[in-house]
Phi, psi and omega in degrees: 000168223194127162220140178254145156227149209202112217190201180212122192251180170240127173357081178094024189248172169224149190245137169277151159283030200328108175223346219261135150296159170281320166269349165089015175267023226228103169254171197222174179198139190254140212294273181198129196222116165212142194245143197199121198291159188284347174239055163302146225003061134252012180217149188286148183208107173247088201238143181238117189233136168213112165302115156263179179276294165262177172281160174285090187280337173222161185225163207205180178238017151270123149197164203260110176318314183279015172260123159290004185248352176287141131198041152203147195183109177248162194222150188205127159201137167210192237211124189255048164264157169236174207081025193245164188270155177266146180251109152205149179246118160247139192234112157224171213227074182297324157308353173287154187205112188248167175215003174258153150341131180250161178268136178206131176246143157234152175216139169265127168257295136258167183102169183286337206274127174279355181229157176199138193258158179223129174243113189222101175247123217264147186236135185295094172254128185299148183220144168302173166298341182285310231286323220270344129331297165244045166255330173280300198271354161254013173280283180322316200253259213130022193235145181349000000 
């Protein structure tokens, strides 16, 4: 099964995923994850959207690969001269299986646009009880 979700974020903002279950048996992996700015070419636009495990006490326009709590990240920029093309690079790191709330952060790095649309289609995997443990305790530590 398959769920999408799909909003808008704001400049330097962050969204919850409502995904956690009460038993956690429920595990998820994401899919297909894409992003679009809320004014395309009418404004210069340079952006960063990354998905976590957890939550974000700051949100920022870095990233590290080497964050275990990391398990997605697109990058989008494009230029509202014209004849200029839009450009994103997206990464996600499918093999990851979560059973908790997910995280979606934006950061602009220049240009105006202050919204950035998010697309995430997350695929449902059923989990044993050892599997959904330790998919709850490596959500929680952030780890490999």
């Amino acid at each position: 099964m398959i769920k999408v979700f799909r909003g808008h974020l704001t400049n330097a903002g962050q969204v919850t995923i409502r995904l956690g279950t009460n038993n956690g048996l429920i595990g998820y992996k994401i899919n297909k994850f894409e992003i679009f700015p809320n004014e395309p070419g009418a404004v210069n636009t340079e952006g960063i959207v990354k998905v976590f495990k957890t939550k974000q006490t700051s949100v920022d326009a870095l990233v590290d690969f080497g964050n275990g709590h990391l398990i997605a990240a697109a990058y989008y920029t494009q230029y509202a001269q014209p004849n200029t093309t839009a450009n994103s690079v997206i990464s996600i790191f499918d093999a990851e299986i979560f059973n908790q709330d997910i995280f979606a952060t934006y950061s602009e790095i220049s240009g105006t646009t202050q919204l950035m649309n998010y697309y995430i289609e997350l695929e449902q995997v059923k989990l044993d009880l050892s599997e959904a443990t330790v998919a709850t305790l490596k959500d929680m530590r952030g780890t490999e």
